[in-house]
Short mmCIF file of the C-alpha atoms (twelve columns), coordinates in Angstrom:
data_MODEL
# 
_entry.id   MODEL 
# 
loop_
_atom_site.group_PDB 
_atom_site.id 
_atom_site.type_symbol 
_atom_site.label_atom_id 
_atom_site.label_alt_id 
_atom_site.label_comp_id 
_atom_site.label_asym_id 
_atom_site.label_seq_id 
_atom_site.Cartn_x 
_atom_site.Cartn_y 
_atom_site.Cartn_z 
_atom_site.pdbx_PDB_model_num 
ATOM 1   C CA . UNK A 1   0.000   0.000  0.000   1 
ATOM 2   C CA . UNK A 2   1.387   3.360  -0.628  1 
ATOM 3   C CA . UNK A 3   1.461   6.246  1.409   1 
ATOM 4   C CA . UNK A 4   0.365   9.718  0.906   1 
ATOM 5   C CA . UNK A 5   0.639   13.214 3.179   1 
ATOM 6   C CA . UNK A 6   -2.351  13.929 5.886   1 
ATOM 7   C CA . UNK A 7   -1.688  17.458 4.380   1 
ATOM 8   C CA . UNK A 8   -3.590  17.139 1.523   1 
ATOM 9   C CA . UNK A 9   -3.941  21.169 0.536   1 
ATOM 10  C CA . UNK A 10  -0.841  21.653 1.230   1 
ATOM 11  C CA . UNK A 11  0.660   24.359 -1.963  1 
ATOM 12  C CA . UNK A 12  3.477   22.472 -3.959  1 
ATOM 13  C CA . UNK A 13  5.306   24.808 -6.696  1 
ATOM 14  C CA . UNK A 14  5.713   22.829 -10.071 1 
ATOM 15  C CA . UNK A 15  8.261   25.021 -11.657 1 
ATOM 16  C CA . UNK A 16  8.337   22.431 -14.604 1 
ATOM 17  C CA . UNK A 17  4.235   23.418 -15.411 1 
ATOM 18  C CA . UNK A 18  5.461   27.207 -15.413 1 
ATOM 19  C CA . UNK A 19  8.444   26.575 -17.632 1 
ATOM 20  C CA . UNK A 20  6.111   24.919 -19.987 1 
ATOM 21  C CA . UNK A 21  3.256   27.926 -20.102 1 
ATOM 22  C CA . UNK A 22  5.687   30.741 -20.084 1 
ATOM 23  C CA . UNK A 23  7.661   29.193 -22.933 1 
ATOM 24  C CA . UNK A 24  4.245   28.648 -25.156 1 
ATOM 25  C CA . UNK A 25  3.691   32.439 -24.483 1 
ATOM 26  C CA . UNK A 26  6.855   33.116 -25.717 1 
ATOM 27  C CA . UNK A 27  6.830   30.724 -28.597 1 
ATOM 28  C CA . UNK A 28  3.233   32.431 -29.572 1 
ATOM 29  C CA . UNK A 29  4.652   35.678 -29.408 1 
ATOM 30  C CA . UNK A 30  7.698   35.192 -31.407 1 
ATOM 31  C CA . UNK A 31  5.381   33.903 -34.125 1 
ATOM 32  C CA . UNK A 32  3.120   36.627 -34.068 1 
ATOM 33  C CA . UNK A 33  6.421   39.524 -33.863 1 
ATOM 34  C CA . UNK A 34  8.383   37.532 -36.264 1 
ATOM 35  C CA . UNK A 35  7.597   35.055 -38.222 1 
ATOM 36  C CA . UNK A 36  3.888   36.369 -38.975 1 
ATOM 37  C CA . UNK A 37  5.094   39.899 -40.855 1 
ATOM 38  C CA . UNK A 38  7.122   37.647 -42.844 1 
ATOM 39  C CA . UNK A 39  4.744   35.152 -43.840 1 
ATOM 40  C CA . UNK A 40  1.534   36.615 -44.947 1 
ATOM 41  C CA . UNK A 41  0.655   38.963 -47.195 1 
ATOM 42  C CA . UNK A 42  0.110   42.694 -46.182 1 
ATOM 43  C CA . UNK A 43  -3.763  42.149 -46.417 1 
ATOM 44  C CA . UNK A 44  -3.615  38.673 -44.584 1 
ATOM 45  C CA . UNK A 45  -3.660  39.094 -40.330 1 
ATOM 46  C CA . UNK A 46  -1.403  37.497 -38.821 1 
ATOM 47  C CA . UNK A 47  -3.755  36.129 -35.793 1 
ATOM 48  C CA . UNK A 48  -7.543  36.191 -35.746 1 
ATOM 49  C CA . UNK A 49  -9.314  37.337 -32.484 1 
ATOM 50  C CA . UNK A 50  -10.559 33.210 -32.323 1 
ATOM 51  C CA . UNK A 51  -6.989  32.256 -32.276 1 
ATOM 52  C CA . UNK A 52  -6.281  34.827 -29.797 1 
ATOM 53  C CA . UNK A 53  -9.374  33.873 -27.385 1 
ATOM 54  C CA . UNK A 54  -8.686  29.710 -28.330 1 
ATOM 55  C CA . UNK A 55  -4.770  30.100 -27.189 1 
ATOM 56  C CA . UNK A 56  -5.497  31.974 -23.798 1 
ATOM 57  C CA . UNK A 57  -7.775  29.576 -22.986 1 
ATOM 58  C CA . UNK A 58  -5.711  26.294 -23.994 1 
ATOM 59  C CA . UNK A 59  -3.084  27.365 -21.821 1 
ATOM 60  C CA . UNK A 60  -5.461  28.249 -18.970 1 
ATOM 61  C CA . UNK A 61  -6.939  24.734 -19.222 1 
ATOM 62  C CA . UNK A 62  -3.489  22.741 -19.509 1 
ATOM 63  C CA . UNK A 63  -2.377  25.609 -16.628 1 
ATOM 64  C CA . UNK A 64  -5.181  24.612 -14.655 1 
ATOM 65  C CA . UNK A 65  -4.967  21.078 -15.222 1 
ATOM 66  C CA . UNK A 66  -1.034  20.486 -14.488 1 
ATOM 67  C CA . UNK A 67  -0.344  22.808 -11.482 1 
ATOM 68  C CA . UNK A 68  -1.394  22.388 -8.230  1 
ATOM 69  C CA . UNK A 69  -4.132  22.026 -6.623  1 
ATOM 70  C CA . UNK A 70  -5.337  19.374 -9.302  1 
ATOM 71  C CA . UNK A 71  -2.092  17.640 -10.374 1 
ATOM 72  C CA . UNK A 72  -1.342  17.435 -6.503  1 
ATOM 73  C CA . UNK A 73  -4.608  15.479 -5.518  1 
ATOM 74  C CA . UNK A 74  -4.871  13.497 -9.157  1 
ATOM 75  C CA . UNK A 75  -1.599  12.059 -8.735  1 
ATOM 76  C CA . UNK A 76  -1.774  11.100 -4.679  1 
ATOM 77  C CA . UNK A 77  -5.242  11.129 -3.533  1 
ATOM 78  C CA . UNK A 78  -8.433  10.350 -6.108  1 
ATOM 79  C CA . UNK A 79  -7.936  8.795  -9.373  1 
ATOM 80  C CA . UNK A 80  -11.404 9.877  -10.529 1 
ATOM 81  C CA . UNK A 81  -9.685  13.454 -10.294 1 
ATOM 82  C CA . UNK A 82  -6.838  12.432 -12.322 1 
ATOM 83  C CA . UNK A 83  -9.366  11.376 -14.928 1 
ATOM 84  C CA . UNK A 84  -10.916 14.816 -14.998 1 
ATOM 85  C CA . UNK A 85  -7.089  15.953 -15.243 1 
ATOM 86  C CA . UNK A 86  -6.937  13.633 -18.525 1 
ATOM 87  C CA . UNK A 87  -10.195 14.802 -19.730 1 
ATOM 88  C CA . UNK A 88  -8.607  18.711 -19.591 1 
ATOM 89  C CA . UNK A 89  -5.404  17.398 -21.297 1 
ATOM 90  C CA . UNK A 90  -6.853  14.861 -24.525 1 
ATOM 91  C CA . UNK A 91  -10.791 16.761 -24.712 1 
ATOM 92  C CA . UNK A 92  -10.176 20.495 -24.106 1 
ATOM 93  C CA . UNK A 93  -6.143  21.231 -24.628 1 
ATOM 94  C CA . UNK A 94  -5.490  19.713 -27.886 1 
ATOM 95  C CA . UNK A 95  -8.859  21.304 -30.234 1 
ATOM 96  C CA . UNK A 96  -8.305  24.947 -28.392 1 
ATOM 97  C CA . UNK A 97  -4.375  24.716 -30.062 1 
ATOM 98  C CA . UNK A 98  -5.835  23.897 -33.163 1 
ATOM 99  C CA . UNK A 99  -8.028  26.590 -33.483 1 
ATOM 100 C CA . UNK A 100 -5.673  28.869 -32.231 1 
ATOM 101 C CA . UNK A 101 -3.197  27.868 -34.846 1 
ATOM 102 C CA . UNK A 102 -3.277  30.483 -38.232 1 
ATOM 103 C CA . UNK A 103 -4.088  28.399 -41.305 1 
ATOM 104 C CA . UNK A 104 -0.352  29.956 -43.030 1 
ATOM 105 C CA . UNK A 105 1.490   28.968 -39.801 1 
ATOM 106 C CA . UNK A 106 0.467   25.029 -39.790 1 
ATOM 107 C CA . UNK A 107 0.710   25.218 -43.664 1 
ATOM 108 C CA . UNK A 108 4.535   26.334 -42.859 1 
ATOM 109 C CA . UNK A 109 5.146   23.566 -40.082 1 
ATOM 110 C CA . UNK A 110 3.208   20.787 -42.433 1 
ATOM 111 C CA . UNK A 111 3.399   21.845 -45.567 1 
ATOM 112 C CA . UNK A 112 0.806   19.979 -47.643 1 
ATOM 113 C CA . UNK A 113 2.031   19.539 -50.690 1 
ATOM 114 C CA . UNK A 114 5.194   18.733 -50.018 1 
ATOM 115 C CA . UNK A 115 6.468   14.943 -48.201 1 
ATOM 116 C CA . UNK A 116 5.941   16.172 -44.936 1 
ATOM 117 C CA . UNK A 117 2.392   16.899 -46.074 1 
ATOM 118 C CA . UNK A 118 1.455   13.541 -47.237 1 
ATOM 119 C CA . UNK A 119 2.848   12.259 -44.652 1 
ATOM 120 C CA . UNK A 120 0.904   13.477 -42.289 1 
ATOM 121 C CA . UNK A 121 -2.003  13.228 -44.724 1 
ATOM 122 C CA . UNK A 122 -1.443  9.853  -43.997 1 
ATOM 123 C CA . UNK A 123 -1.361  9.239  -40.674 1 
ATOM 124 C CA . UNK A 124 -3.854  11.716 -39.404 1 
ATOM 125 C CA . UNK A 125 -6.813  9.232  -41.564 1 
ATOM 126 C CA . UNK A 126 -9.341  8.998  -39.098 1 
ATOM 127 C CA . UNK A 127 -8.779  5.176  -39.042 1 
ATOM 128 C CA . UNK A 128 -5.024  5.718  -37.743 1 
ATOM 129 C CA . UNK A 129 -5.656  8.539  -35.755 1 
ATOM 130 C CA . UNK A 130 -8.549  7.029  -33.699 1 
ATOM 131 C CA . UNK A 131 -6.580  3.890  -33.206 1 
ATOM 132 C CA . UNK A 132 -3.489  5.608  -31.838 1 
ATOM 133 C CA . UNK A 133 -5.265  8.014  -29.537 1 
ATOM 134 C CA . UNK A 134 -7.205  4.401  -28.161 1 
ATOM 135 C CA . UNK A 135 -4.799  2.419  -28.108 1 
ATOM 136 C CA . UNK A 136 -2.667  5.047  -25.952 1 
ATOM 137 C CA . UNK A 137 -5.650  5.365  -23.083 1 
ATOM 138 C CA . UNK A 138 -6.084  1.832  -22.452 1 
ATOM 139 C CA . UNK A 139 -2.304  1.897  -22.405 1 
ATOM 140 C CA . UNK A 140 -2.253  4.643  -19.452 1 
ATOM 141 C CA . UNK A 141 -5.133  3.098  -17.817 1 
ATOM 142 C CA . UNK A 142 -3.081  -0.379 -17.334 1 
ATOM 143 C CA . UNK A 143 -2.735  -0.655 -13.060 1 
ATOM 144 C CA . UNK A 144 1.355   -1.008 -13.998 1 
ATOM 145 C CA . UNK A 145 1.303   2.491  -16.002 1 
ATOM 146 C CA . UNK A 146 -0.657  4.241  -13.478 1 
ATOM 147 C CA . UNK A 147 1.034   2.763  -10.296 1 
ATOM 148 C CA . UNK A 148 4.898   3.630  -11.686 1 
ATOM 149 C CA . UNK A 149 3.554   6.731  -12.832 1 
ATOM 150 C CA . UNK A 150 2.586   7.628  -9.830  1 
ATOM 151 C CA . UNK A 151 6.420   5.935  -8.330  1 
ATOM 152 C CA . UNK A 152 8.558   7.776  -11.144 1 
ATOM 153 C CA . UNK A 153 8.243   11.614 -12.163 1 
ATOM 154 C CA . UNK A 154 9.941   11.901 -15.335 1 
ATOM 155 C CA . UNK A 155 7.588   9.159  -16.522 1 
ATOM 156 C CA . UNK A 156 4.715   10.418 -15.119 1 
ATOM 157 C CA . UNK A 157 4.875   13.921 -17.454 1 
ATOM 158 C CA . UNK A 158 6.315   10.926 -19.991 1 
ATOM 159 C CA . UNK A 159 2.503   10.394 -20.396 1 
ATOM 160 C CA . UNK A 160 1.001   13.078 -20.004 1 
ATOM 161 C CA . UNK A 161 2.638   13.927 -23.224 1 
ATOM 162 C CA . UNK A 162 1.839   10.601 -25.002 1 
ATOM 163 C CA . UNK A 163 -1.860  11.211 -23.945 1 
ATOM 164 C CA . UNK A 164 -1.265  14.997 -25.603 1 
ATOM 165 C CA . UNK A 165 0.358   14.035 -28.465 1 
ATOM 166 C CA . UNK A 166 -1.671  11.385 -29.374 1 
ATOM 167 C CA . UNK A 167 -5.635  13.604 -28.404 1 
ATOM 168 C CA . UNK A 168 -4.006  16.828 -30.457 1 
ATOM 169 C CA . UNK A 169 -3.441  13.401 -33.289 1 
ATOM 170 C CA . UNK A 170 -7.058  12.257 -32.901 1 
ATOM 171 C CA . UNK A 171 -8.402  15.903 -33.098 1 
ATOM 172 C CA . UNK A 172 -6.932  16.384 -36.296 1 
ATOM 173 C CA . UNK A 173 -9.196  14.918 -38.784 1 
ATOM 174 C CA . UNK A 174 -12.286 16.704 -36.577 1 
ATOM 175 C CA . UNK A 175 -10.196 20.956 -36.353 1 
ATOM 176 C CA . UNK A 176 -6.937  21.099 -38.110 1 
ATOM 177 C CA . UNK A 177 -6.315  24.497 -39.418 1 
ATOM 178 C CA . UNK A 178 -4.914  22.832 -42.798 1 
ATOM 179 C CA . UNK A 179 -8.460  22.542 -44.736 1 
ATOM 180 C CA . UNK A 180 -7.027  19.764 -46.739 1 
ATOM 181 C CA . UNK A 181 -6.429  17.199 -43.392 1 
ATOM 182 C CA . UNK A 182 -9.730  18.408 -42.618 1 
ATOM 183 C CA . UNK A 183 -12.537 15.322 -43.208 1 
ATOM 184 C CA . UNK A 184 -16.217 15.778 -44.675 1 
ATOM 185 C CA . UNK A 185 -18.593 17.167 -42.117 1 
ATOM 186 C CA . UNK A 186 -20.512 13.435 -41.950 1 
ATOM 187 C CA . UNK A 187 -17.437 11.864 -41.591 1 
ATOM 188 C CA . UNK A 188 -16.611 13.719 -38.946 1 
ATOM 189 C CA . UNK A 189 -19.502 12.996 -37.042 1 
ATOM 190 C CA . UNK A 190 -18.911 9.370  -37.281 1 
ATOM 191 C CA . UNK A 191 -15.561 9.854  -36.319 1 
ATOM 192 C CA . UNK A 192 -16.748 10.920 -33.105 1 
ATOM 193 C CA . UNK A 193 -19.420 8.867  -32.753 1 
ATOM 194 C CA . UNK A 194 -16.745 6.292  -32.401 1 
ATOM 195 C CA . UNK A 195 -14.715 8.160  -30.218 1 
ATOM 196 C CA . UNK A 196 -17.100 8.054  -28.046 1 
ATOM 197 C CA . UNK A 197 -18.115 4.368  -28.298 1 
ATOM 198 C CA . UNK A 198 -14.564 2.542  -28.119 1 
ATOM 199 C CA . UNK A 199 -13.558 4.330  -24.516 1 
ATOM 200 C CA . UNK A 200 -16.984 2.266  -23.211 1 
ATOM 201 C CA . UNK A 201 -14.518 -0.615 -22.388 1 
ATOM 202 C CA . UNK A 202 -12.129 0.689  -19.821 1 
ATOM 203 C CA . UNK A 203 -14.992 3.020  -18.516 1 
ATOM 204 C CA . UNK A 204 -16.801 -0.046 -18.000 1 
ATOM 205 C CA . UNK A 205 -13.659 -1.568 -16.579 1 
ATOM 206 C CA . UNK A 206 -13.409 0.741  -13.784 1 
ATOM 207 C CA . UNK A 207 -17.150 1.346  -12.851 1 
ATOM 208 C CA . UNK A 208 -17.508 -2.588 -12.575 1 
ATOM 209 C CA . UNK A 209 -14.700 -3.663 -10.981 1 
ATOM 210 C CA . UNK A 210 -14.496 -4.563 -7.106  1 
ATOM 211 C CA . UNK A 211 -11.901 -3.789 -4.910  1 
ATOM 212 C CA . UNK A 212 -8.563  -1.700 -5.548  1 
ATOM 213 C CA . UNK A 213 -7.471  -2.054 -9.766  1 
ATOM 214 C CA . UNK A 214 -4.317  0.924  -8.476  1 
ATOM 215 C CA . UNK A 215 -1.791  0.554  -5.232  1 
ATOM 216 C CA . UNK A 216 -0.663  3.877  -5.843  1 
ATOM 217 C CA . UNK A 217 -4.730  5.311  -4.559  1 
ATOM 218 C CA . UNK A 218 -5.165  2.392  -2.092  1 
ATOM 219 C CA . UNK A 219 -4.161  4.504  0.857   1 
ATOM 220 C CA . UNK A 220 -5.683  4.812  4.497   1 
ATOM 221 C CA . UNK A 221 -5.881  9.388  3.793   1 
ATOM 222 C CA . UNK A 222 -8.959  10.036 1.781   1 
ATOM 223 C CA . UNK A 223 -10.120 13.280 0.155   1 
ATOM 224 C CA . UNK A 224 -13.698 13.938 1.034   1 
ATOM 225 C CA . UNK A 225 -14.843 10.594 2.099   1 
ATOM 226 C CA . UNK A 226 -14.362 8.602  -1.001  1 
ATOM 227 C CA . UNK A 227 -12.924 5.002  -0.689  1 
ATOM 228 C CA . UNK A 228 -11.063 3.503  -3.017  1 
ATOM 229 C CA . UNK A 229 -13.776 1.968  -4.908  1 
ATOM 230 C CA . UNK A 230 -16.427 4.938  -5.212  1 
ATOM 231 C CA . UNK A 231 -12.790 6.992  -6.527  1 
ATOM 232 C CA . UNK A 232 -12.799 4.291  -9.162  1 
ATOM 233 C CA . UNK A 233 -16.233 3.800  -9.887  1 
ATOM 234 C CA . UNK A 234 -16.465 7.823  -10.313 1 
ATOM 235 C CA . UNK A 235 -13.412 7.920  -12.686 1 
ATOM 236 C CA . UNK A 236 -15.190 5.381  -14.901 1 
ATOM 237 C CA . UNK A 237 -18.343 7.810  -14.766 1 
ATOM 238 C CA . UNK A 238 -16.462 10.527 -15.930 1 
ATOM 239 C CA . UNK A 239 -14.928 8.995  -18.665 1 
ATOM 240 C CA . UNK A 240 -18.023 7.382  -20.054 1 
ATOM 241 C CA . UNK A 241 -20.567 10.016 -19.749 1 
ATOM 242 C CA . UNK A 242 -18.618 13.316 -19.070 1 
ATOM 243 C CA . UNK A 243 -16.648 12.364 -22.131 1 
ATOM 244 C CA . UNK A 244 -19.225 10.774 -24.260 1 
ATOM 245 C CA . UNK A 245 -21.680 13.819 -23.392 1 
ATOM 246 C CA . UNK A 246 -19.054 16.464 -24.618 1 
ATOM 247 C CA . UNK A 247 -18.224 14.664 -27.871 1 
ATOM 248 C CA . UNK A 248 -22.095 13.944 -28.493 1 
ATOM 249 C CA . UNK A 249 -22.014 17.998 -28.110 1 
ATOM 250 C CA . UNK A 250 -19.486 18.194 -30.582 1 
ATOM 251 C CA . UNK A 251 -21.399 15.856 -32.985 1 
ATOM 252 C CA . UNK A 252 -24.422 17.639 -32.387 1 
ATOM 253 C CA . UNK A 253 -22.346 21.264 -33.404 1 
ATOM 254 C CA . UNK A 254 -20.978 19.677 -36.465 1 
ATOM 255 C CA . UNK A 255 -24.899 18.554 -37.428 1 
ATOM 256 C CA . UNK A 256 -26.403 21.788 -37.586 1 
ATOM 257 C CA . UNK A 257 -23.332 23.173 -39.067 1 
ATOM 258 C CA . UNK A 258 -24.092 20.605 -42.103 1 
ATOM 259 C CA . UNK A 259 -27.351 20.882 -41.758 1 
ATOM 260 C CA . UNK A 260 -26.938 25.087 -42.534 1 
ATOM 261 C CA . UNK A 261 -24.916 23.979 -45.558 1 
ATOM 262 C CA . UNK A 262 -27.363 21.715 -46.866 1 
ATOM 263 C CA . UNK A 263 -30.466 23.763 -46.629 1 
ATOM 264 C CA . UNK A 264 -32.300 24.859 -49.952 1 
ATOM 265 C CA . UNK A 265 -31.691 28.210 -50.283 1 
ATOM 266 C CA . UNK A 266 -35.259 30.401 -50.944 1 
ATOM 267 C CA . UNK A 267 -35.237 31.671 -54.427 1 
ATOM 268 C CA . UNK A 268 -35.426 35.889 -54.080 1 
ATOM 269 C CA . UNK A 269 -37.671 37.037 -56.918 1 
ATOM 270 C CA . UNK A 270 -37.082 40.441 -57.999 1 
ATOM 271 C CA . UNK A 271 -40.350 42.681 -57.665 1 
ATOM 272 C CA . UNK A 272 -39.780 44.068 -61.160 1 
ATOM 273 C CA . UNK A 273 -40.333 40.646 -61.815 1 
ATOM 274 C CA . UNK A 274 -43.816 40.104 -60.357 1 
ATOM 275 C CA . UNK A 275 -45.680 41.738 -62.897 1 
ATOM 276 C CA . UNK A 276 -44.875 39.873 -66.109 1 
ATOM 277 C CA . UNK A 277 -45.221 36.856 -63.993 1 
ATOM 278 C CA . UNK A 278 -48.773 37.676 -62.933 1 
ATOM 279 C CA . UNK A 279 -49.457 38.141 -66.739 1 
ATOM 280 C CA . UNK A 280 -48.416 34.809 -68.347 1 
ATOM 281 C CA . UNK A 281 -50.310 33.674 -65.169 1 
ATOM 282 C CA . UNK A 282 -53.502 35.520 -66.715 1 
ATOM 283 C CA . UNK A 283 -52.567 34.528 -70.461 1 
# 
């Protein structure tokens, strides 16, 4: 069994989280000083106010989700928080980036018409990209991944970055600012419909199962009165349904932006027109 501090609010400073938001700041700032004036036209912006508004609040949420107090009581008190943690980092993170990205900035990193292009044409196909991003969180929800996690720092952030890596991979085919990597509005919905179907196995896995699945949350100091198997049982709950709800919203989003695409648009008849149409009416 392992141990965990009584002090469970204590404040811990994760330099390492502020290293990583202060440098994205500076990275998005050097792009829009630098590189932007140089890589548009003089009509073209450089940033739209939706990047602007998608960045600050992708690093809020990955802010938020890697400092204390949540990384603190994910990673030595209540799993079901360090789902919610997950959630942030593979649901929220990775489509805000994307839409803050400039379509002439990812066409410089990616360059589609080139071999890096096709490429990544490749392996962003929703049938790769949905496998990858699958196979990586049953991967991280393995009992030996989350307990050394847990034992081992480096490899702790280790997967936080797989699980990054491969939700900003899975989102690709949905948001990418490249239009050509983008997929078919049906397609994507079906995309996420089975995005949100396949995680129904180690949701399920969690909810159902008795008794501790992780050592490293089988500990005698609880946070708010929650043994070991209500943490569990609530981590598969939020997985399931908090996930599956938001993805359902962004089927529903991509539905009625179809369906505005698809409607018949109202012919406009001219009013100089009425006339001569009311006479071959009478003739």
């Amino acid at each position: 069994m392992f141990s965990a501090s009584t002090d469970i609010w204590r404040y811990q400073f994760h330099p390492e989280v502020w290293i990583v938001i202060i440098g994205g700041f500076i990275l998005a700032w050097y792009v829009v000083k630098v590189i932007g004036p140089n890589a548009v036209s003089t009509n073209e912006p450089v940033f739209t106010r939706r990047n602007l508004i998608a960045f600050l609040i992708a690093m809020f949420s990955l802010w938020f989700a890697s400092d204390w107090p949540m990384h603190d009581i994910s990673e030595e008190y209540l799993y079901s928080v360090h789902m919610v943690q997950h959630m942030i980092i593979s649901m929220i993170v990775p489509p805000l980036l994307l839409l803050a990205f400039p379509e002439w900035l990812a066409k410089l990193l990616i360059s589609p018409s080139g071999d890096i292009g096709r490429w990544v044409k490749q392996l962003t196909r929703p049938v790769v990209a949905g496998f990858i991003y699958n196979f990586v969180i049953i991967v991280t929800h393995l009992p030996f991944t989350v307990n050394y996690s847990i034992e081992n720092g480096p490899f702790h952030y280790l997967v936080h970055l797989i699980v990054f890596i491969a939700s900003l991979w899975m989102w690709i085919p949905v948001i990418s600012p490249v239009p050509e990597l983008r997929k078919d509005l049906p397609s994507q919905m079906v995309y996420l419909f089975l995005m949100s179907i396949i995680p129904t196995v180690p949701a399920g896995f969690l909810t159902f199962a008795g008794g501790a699945l992780y050592d490293a949350y089988d500990h005698s100091v609880r946070l708010w009165g929650l043994d070991i198997t209500t943490d569990q049982q609530l981590a598969g709950l939020v997985m399931k349904l908090v996930g599956g709800i938001y993805l359902w919203i962004w089927i529903a989003v991509k539905f009625f932006q179809w369906s505005r695409r698809n409607r018949p648009e109202m012919t406009l008849v001219d009013s100089e027109t009425l006339p001569s149409l009311d006479k071959q009416r009478n003739e």
